[in-house]
N, C-alpha and C positions, 0 to 999 in steps of 0.2 A: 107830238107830245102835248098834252093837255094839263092843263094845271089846278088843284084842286081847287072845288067849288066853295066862296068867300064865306069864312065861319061865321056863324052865327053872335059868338063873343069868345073872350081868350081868359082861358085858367091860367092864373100862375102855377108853376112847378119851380119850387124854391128845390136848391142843391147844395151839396155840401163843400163840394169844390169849387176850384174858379172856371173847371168845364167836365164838359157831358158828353158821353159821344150821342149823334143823333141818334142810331137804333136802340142803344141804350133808355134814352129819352122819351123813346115813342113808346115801350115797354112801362116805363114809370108814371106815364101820364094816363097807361091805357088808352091807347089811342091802334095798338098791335098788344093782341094776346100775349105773342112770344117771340122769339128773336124771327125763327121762319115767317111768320106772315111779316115783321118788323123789316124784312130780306127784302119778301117780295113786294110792297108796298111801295120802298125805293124804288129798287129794280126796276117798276112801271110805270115812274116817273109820277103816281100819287102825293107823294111828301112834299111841302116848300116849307122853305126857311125863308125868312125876310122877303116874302112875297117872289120869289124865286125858284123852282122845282131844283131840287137837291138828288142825284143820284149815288151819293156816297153817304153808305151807313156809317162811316167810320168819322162824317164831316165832323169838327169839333164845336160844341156849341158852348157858349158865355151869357152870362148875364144878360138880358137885353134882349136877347135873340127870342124870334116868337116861331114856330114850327105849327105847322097846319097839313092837314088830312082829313076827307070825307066829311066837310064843313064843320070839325073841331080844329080847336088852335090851343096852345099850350105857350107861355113868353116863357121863357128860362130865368129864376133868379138867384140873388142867393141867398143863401142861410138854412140850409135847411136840414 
């Protein structure tokens, strides 16, 4: 497994709740078209969350938490 290549810098993606699911996440930030590539992206062990490769679309993510893929990054926060 290989872990995605180190972003270049990190967007906030402010939420309206106290959490996000990651595929849902990856969909909002544009980082996955749509839930199917959003699938398979996990699936291939592309995604980390906290500098960590994440295989669960369903991970729950909070405030704080920064999600990366294909040397974009995304922190999660909130208010949005």
């Amino acid at each position: 497994m290989t872990s995605s290549p180190t972003p270049r810098h990190t967007d906030d993606l402010p939420i309206r709740d106290d959490m996000i699911r990651l595929g849902q996440a990856l969909k909002l930030a544009n980082l996955a078209e749509d839930g199917a590539q959003a699938r398979s992206l996990v699936e291939e062990g592309q995604v980390s969350v906290n500098g960590e490769v994440e295989t669960r679309r369903g991970r729950q993510l909070h405030p704080g938490d920064v999600v990366s893929t294909g040397g974009a990054a995304v922190r999660i926060t909130a208010g949005g």
